[in-house]
TORGUDREN-100191 format. One record per residue: y, z, x of N, C-alpha, C in turn; residue in three letters. Coordinates in pm, whole numbers, plus 50000, padded with zeros to 5 digits. Last residue first. Example, Ala and Ser with C-alpha at 12.3 -4.5 7.8 and 13.67 -1.06 7.14 Angstrom:
# residues 2
497755070851285498945071451367500035078751290SER 494315078051319495505078051230496705078051320ALA 
# end
This chain:
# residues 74
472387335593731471087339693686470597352293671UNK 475727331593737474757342193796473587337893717UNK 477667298293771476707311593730475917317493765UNK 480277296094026478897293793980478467305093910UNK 483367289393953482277296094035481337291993980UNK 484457264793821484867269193943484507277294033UNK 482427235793697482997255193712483507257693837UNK 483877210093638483017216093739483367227793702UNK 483767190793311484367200793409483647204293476UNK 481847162793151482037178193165482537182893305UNK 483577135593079482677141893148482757157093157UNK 485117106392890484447122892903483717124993004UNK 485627082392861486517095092951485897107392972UNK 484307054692788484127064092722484567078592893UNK 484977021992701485157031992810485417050292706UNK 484026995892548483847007192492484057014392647UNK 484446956892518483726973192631484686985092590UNK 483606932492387484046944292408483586954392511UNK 483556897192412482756913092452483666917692442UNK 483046860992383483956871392395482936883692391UNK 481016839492365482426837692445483196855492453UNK 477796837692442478576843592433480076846692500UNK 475586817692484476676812792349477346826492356UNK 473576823492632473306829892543474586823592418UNK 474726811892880472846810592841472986811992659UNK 477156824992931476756809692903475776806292840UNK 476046851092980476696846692872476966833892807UNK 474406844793243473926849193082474456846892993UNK 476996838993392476076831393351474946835793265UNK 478316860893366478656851693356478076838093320UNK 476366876693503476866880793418477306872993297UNK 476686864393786475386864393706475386866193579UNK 479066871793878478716855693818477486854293736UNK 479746898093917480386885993851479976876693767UNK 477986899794136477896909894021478796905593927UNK 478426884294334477176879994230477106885994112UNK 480356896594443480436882394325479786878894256UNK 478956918894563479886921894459480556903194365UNK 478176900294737476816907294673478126914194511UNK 479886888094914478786883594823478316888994696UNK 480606912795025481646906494949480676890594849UNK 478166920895195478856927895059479866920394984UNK 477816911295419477236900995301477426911495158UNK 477966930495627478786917295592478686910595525UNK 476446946295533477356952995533478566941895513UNK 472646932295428474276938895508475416939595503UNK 471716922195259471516936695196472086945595351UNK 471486895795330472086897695256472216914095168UNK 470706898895625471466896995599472416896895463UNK 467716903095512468356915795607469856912295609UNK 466956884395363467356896495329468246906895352UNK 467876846695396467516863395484468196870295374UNK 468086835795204467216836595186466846848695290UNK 470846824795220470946831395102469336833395099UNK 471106811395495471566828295477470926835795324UNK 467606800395566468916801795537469666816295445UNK 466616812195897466556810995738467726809795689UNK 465036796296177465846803096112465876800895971UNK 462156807696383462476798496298463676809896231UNK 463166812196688462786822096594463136808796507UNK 462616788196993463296795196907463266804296761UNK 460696775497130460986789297149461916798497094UNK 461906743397129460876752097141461146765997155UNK 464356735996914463606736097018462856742597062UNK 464006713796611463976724696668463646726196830UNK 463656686696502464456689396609464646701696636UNK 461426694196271461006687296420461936683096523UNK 463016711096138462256718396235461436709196355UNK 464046690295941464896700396009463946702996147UNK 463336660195952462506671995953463946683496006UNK 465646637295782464806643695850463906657495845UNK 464486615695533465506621995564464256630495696UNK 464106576795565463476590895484464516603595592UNK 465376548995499465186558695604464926572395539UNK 
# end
């Protein structure tokens, strides 16, 4: 038995639908942030796999220059 047609049980008049991980609009919304911060995880994660890399450092560097408290005159 060959598998089915999704869309030839569609019913008429309905917006063809997408799946979630292929709408945009859904995935660059507000509710699809907790996604979007895993991906920032996993992708990562998976390069390192790619690449044979078990361990990293990360270097946090504190500095930033002070706000003046007034502004300079020109």
């Amino acid at each position: 038995m060959a598998p089915s047609d999704p869309d030839k049980n569609k019913p008429e008049g309905l917006p063809d639908l997408l799946k979630a991980y292929e709408d945009m609009s859904f995935l660059n919304s507000r509710e699809a942030r907790p996604l979007r911060i895993l991906a920032e995880y996993m992708e990562p994660e998976a390069r390192f796999k790619e690449y044979n890399i078990a361990d990293t450092i990360v270097f946090l560097d504190r500095h930033a220059p002070k706000a003046e408290k007034t502004p300079r005159s020109t």
